[in-house]
C-alpha positions as CSV (number, residue, x, y, z in Angstrom):
1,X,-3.8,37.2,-63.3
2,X,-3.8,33.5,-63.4
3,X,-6.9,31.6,-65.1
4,X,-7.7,30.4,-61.3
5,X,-8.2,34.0,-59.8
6,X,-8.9,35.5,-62.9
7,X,-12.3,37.6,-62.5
8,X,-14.7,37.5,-65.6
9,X,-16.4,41.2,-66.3
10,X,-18.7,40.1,-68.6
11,X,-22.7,40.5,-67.7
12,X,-24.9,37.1,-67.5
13,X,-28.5,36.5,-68.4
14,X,-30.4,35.5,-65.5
15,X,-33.7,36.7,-65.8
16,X,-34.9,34.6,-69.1
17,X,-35.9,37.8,-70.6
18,X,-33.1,38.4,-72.9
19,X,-31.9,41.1,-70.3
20,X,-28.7,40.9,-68.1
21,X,-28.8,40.1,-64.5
22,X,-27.6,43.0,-62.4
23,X,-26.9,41.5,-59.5
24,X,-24.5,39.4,-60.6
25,X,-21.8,42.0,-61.8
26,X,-19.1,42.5,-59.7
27,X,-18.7,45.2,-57.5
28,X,-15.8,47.0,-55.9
29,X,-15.9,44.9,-52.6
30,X,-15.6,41.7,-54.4
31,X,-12.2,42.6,-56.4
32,X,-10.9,43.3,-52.9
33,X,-12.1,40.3,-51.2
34,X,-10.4,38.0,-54.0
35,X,-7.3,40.2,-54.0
36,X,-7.5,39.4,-50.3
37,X,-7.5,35.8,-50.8
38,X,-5.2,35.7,-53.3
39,X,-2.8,37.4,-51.4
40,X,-3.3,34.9,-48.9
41,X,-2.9,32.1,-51.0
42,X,0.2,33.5,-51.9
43,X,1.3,34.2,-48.8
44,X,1.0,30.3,-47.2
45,X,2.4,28.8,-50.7
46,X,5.3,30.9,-50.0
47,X,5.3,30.2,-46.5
48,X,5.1,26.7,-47.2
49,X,8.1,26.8,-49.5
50,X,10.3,28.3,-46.9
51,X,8.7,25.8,-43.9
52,X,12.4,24.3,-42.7
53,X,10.6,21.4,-41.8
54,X,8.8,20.8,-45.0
55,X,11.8,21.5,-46.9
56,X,14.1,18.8,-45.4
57,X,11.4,16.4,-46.1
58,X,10.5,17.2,-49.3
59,X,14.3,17.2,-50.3
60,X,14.9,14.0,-49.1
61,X,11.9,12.3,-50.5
62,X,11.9,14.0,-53.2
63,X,9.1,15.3,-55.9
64,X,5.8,13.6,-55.1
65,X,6.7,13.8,-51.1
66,X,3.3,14.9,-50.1
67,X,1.7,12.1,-51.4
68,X,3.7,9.3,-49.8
69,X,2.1,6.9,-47.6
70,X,2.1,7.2,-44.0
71,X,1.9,4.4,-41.7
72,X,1.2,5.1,-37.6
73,X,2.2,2.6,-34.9
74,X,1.8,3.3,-31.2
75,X,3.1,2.4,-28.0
76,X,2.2,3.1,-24.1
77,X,4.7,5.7,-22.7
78,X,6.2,2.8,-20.2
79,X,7.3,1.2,-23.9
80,X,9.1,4.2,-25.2
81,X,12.5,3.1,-24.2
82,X,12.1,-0.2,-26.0
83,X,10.8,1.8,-29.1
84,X,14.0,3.5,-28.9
85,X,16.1,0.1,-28.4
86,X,13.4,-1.7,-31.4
87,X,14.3,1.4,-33.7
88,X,18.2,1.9,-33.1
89,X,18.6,-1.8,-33.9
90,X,16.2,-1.0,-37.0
91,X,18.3,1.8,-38.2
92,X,21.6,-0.2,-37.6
93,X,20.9,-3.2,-39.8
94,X,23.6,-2.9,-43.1
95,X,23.0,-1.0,-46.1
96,X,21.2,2.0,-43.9
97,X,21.9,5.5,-43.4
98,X,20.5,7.9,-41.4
99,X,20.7,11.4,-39.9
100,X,18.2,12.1,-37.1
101,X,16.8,16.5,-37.3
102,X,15.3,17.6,-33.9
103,X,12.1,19.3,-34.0
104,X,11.9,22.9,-31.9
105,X,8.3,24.1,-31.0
106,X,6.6,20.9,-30.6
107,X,5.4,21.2,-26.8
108,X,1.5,20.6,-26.5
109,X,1.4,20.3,-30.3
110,X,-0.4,17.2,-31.9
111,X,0.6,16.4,-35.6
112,X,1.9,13.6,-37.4
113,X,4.0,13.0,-40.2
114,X,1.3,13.7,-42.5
115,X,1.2,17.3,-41.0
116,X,5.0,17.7,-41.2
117,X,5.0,17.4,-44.9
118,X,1.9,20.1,-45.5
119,X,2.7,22.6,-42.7
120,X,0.1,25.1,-43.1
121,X,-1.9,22.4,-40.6
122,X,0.2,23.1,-37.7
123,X,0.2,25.7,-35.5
124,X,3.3,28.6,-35.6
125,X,6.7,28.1,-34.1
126,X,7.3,24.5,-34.9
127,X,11.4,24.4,-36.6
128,X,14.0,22.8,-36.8
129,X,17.0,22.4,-33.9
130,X,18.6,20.6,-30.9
131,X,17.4,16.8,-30.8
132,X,15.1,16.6,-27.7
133,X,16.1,13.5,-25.3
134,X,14.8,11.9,-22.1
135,X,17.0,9.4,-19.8
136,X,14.7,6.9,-19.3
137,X,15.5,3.5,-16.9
138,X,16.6,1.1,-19.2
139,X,17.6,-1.7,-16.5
140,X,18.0,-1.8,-12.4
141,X,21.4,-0.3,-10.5
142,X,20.5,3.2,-12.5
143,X,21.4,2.3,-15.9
144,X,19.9,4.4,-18.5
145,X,19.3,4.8,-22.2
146,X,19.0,8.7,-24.2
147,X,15.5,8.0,-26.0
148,X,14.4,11.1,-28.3
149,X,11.4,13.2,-27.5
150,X,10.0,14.2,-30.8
151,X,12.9,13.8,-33.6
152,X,12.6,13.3,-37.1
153,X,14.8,10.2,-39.1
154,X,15.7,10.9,-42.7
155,X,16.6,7.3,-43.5
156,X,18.4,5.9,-46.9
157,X,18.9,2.0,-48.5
158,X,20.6,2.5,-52.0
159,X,18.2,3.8,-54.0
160,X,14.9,4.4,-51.2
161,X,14.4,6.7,-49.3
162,X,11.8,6.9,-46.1
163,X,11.5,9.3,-42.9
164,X,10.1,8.2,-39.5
165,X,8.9,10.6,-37.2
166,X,8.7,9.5,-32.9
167,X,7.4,11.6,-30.8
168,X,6.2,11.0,-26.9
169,X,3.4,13.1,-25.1
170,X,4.5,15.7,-23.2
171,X,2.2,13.9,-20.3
172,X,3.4,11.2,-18.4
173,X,1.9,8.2,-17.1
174,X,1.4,4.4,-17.9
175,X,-1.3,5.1,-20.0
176,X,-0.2,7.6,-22.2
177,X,1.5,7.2,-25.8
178,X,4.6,7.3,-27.9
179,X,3.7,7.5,-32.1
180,X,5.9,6.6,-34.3
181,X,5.2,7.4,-38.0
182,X,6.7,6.0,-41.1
183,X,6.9,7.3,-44.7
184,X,7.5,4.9,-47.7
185,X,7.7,4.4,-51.5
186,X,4.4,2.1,-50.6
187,X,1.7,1.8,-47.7
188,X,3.4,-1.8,-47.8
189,X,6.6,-1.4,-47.5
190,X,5.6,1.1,-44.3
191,X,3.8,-1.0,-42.7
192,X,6.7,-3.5,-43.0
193,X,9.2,-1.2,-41.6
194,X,6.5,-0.4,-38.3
195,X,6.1,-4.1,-38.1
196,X,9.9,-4.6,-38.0
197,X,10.7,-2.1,-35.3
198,X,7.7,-3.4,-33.5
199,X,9.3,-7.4,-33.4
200,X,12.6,-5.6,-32.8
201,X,11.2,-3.6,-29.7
202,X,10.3,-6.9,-28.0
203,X,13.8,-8.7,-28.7
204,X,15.5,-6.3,-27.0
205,X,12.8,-5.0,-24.6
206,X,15.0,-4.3,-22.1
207,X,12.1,-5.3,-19.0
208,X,13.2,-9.0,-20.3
209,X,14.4,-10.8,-17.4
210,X,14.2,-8.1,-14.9
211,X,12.1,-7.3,-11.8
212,X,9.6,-4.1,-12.2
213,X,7.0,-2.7,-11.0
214,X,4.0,-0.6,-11.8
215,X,4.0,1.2,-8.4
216,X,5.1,0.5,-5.0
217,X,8.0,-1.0,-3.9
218,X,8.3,-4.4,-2.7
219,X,12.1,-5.4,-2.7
220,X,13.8,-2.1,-2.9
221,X,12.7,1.9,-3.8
222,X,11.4,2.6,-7.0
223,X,12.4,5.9,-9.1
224,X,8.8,7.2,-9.7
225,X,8.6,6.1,-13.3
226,X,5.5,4.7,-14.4
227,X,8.0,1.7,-14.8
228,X,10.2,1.0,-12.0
229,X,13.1,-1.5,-11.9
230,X,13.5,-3.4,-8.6
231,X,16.5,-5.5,-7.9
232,X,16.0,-9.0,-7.5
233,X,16.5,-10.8,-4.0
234,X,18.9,-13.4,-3.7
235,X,17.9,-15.4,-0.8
236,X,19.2,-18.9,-0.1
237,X,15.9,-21.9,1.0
238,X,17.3,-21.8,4.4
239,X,16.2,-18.1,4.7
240,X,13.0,-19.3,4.4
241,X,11.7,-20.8,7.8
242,X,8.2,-22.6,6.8
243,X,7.4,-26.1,7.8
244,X,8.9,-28.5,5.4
245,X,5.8,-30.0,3.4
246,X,4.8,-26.8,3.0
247,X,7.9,-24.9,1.2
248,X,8.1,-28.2,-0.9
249,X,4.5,-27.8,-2.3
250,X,4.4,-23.9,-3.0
251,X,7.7,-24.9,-4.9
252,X,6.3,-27.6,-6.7
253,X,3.7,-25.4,-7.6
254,X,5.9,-22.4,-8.9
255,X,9.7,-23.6,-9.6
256,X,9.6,-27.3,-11.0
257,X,6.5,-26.3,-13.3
258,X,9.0,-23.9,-14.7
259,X,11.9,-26.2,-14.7
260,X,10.2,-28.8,-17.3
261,X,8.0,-26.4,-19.0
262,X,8.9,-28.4,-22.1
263,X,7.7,-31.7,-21.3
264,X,4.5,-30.4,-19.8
265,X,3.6,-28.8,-22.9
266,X,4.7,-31.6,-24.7
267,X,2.8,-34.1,-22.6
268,X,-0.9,-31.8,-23.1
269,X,-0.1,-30.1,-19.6
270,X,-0.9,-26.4,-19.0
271,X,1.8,-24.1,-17.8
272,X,-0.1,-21.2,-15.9
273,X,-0.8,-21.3,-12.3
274,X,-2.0,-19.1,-9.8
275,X,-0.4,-19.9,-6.0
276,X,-2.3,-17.7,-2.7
277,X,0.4,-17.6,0.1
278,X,-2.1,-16.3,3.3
279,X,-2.0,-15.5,7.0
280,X,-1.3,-13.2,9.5
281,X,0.8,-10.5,8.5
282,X,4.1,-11.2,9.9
283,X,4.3,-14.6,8.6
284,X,6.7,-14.7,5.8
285,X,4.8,-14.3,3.1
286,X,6.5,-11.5,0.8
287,X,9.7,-13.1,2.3
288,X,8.2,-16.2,0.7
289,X,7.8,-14.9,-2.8
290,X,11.3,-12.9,-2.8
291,X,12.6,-16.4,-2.2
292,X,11.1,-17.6,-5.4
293,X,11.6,-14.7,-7.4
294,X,15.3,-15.1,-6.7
295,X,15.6,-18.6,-7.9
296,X,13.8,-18.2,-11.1
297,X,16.7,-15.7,-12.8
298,X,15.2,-16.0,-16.0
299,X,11.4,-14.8,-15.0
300,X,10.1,-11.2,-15.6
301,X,8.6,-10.4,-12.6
302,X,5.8,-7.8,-12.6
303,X,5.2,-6.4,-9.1
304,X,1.2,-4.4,-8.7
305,X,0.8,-3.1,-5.4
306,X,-1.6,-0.3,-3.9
307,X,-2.7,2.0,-6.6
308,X,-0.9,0.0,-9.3
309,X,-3.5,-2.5,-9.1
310,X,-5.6,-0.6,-11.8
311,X,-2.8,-1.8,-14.1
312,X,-3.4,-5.5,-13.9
313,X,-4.6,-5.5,-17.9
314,X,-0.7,-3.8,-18.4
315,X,1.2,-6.5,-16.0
316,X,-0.7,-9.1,-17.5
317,X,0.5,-7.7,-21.8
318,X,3.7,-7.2,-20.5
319,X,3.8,-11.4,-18.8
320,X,2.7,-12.6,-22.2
321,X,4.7,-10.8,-24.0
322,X,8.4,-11.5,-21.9
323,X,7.5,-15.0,-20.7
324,X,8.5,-16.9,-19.1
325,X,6.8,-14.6,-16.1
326,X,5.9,-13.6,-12.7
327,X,3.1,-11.4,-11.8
328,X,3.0,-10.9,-8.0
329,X,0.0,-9.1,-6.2
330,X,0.3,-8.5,-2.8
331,X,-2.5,-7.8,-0.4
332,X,-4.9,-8.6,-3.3
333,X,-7.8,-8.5,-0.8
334,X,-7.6,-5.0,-1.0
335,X,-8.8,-5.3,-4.3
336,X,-11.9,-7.6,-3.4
337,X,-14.1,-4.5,-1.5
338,X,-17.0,-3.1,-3.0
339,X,-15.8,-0.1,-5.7
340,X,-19.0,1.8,-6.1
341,X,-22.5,1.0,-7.0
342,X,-23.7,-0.3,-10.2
343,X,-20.3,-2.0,-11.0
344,X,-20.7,-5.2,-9.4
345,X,-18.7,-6.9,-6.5
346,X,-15.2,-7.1,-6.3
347,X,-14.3,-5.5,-10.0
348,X,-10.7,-5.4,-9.9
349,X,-10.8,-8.7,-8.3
350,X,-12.5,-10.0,-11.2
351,X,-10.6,-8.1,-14.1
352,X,-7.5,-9.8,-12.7
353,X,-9.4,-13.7,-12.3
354,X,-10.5,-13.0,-15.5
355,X,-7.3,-12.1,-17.0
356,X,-5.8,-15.2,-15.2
357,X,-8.3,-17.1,-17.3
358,X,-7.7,-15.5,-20.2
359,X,-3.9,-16.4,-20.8
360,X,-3.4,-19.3,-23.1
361,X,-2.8,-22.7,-21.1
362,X,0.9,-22.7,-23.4
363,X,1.5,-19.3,-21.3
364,X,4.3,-19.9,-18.8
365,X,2.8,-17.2,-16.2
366,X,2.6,-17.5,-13.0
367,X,0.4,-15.7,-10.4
368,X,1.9,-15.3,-7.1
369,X,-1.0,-13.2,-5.1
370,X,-0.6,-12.9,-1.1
371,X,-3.1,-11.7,1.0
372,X,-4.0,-10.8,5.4
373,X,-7.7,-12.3,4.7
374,X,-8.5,-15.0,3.1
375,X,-12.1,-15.0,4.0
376,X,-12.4,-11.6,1.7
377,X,-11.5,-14.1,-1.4
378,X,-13.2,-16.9,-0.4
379,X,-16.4,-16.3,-2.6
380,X,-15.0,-14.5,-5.2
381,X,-12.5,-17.2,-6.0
382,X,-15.2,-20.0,-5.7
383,X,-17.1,-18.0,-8.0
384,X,-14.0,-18.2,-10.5
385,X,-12.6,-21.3,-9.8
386,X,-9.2,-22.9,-11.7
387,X,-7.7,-19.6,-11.5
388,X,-5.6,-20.5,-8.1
389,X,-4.7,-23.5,-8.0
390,X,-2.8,-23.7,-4.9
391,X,-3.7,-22.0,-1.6
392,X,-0.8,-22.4,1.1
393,X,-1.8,-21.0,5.1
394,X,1.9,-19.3,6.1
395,X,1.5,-20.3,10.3
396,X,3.2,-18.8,13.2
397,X,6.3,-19.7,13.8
398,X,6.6,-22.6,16.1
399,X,9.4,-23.1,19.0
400,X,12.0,-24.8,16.4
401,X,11.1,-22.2,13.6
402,X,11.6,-19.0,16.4
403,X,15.2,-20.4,16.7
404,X,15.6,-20.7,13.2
405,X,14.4,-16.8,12.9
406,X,16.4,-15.7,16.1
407,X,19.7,-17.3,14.3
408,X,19.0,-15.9,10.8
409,X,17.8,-12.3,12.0
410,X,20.9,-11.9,14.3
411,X,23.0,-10.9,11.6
412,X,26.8,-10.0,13.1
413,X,25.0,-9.6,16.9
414,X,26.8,-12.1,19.0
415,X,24.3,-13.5,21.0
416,X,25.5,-14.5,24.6
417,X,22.6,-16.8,26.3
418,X,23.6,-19.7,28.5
419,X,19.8,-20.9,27.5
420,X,17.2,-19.9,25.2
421,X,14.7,-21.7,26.6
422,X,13.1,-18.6,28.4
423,X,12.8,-16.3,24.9
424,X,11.8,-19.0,23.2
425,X,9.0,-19.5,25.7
426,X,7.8,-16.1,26.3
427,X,7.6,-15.5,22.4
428,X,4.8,-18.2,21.2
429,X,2.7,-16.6,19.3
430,X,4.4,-13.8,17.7
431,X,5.9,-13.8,13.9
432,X,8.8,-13.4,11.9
433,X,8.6,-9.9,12.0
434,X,8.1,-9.5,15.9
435,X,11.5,-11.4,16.5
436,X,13.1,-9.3,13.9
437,X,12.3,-6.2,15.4
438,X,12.8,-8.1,19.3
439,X,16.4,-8.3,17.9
440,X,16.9,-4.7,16.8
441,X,15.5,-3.3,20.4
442,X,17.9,-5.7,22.1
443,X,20.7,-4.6,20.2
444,X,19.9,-0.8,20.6
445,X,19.6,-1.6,24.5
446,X,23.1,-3.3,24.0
447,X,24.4,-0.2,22.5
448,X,23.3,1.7,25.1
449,X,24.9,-0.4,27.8
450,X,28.2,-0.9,26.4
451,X,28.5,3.0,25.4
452,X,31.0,3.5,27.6
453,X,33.0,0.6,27.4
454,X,35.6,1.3,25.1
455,X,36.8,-2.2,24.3
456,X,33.0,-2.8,23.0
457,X,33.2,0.6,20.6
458,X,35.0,-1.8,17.7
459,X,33.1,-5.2,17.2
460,X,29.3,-6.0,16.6
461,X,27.3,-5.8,19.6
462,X,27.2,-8.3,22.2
463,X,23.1,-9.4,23.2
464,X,22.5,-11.1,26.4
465,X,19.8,-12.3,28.0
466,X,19.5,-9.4,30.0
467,X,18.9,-7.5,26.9
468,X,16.5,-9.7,25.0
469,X,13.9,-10.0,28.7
470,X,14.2,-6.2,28.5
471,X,13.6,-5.7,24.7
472,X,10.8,-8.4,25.1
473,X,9.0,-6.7,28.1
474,X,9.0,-3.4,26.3
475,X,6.9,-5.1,23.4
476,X,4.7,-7.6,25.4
477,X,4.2,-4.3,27.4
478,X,0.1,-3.7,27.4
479,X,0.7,-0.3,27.0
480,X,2.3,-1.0,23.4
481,X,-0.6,-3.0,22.2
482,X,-0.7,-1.3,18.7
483,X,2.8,-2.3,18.4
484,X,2.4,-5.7,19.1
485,X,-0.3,-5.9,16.9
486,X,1.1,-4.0,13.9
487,X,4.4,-6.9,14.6
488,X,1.7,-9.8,14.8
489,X,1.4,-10.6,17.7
490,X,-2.1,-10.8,19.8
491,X,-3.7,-7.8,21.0
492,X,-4.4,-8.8,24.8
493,X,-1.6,-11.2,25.5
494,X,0.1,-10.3,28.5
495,X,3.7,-10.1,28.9
């Protein structure tokens, strides 16, 4: 026996009487009980030995592996794929070697480094195998990078020697985490190397200068990842039909401030800005911010909308951290209703005011938030004032602006009208979006008159006046009220 589990036989004196104590010699049920947990003991340590895992590690760090420090960075899971891009360019820098071991088993497990190098903390079935990999968006027009699950990097420079562990949750969501562990000669030096990949995560975050979203889709159709890439719109300023004076300040507001950026801040002037485009819907206003978005190439743009909103805290991280940036909200009234008792009014509302206020006046962010009812933000953003700094009312569409619309949503329609006097007329009032969809009925009443006319089967579709009176009586029709309405238009207008 060893001197640890060696068993003593000898009696003791424990009653002060010069007598030996009895009930402190060992009985039968005691050898077994240490044999048991001896046997045991000798069963992990052996276990242990032969731990695949444990043995790679231990053979590339060497004697003394189990006493390295460890030092633990984290990232939200919409990050992972810049974690990946941070470390590749990490583990490509000259002078380094690596080989990356997949980890089998590790499904609904949670361990860390630390745990890989004493395994009898895990639970069974955790080996070594296959590298586990996820195709993760790394940029709009489906472009992808291979980012490893849970994977283990044995990593050499001359004479050192680390190992990194990543590893993702198996859950997914905006909220949940990638780890990345390292192991070095010194707490130090490991906190260095996290540091590095962190610094090298954001210079090649791969969100820079792209449009994305946190839910929703604005401009295009997300891919249901908690971080969706949208493409950008490319619209020319004659695409955007608004009264002069009024374009020209919401740009002011939004483009030139980023144009001389440097000269603000180097004349004392602050760089954020928060700009409200309101009014009926209908009126231009995402069309509005798509226009801006497209001329500012170099922006990040963070899209919130609907359920997304929650994520305002996120958007706003991710703004300061790939600035020059965008945040666009739309319909942010929804967020200004009551959200249960005890909280206060308007909380989202708030959170996202407040984090408006809390970015750093050398913070080239910008706020673009649209919204149906003003009157819903009225108080709260009195309460909060400074935060929007420009509030532009998007009107109807007056009789030059309807032609400007009619011409730019005809598309390749030819439109045949001696005058358009009589459209123009019978469509005050409406929006943008009424005479967009008055042009698709017209055209689909086209189609259906020219069906048999063979010589009309090639080219686009010829609209005539015929076609726009009848397209335009079927939606100033009373009986399709709710679509009038849901097109902007006035619910109770006769046609």
């Amino acid at each position: 026996m060893t001197q640890e589990t060696s068993i003593t036989f000898s009696r003791t004196v424990g009653r002060g009487n010069g007598q030996p104590d009895d009930s402190l010699q060992p009985e039968l049920a005691d050898v077994l009980r240490l044999g048991r947990r001896l046997l045991r003991r000798t069963v992990s340590a052996a276990r242990a030995e032969d731990q695949p895992v444990r043995r790679v590690l231990h053979g590339h760090l060497g004697p003394g592996a189990a006493s390295i420090p460890i030092v633990s960075g984290s990232w939200l899971q919409y990050d992972h794929v810049n974690v990946q891009a941070g470390l590749d360019a990490w583990l490509d820098r000259p002078g380094r070697r690596h080989e990356l071991v997949g980890l089998t088993g590790f499904r609904h497990q949670q361990f860390g480094l630390a745990d890989l190098m004493e395994p009898s903390r895990l639970g069974p079935g955790l080996g070594i195998g296959n590298v586990a990999t996820l195709s993760l968006p790394a940029g709009p027009r489906d472009i992808t990078r291979s980012c490893v699950r849970c994977g283990l990097y044995l990593v050499s420079e001359g004479a050192d020697r680390f190992a990194l562990l990543l590893y993702a949750s198996d859950n997914h969501g905006p909220m949940e985490e990638v780890m990345l562990d390292a192991a070095a000669g010194s707490a130090e030096r490991a906190e260095r190397i996290i540091g590095e990949i962190r610094q090298l995560a954001v210079e090649h975050n791969v969100y820079r200068h792209q449009v994305i979203s946190f839910g929703g889709q604005m401009f295009g159709h997300g891919r249901g990842a908690p971080l969706s890439f949208l493409p950008r719109p490319r619209l020319a300023r004659d695409d955007v039909v608004l009264p002069a004076e009024l374009l020209d300040g919401v740009e002011r507001q939004v483009l030139t401030v980023q144009q001389h950026a440097g000269r603000l801040l180097a004349s004392g002037q602050h760089l954020k800005r928060g700009v409200l485009l309101y009014g009926p819907p209908g009126t231009g206003k995402t069309h509005t911010i798509s226009y801006l978005i497209g001329q500012m190439p170099q922006a990040t743009v963070v899209v919130l909308t609907g359920g997304a909103l929650q994520y305002i805290g996120e958007a706003c991280s991710v703004a300061r951290l790939l600035q020059p940036s965008v945040i666009v909200v739309e319909d942010v009234d929804l967020i200004a209703e009551q959200r249960g008792l005890g909280m206060g009014q308007h909380p989202l509302l708030f959170q996202l005011l407040n984090e408006m206020d809390g970015l750093g006046e050398d913070i080239d962010v910008t706020f673009l938030l649209t919204t149906n009812r003003a009157d819903m933000l009225e108080e709260a953003l009195a309460a909060r004032p400074g935060r929007v700094d420009h509030a532009a009312e998007l009107p109807l569409p007056d009789a030059d602006a309807r032609r400007k619309l009619i011409r730019l949503y005809r598309g390749a329609l030819v439109l045949d009208l001696a005058d358009d006097s009589a459209v123009i007329e019978r469509t005050a009032g409406v929006t943008a979006s009424f005479l967009k969809e008055l042009l698709r009925k017209a055209a689909l009443f086209a189609a259906e008159n020219q069906a048999d006319d063979q010589q009309e089967q090639t080219g686009p579709l010829r609209v005539t006046g015929a076609h726009l009176n009848a397209a335009l009586d079927q939606l100033l029709d009373t009986r399709n009220q709710l679509t009038r309405v849901l097109l902007g238009g006035q619910p109770g207008e006769p046609g």
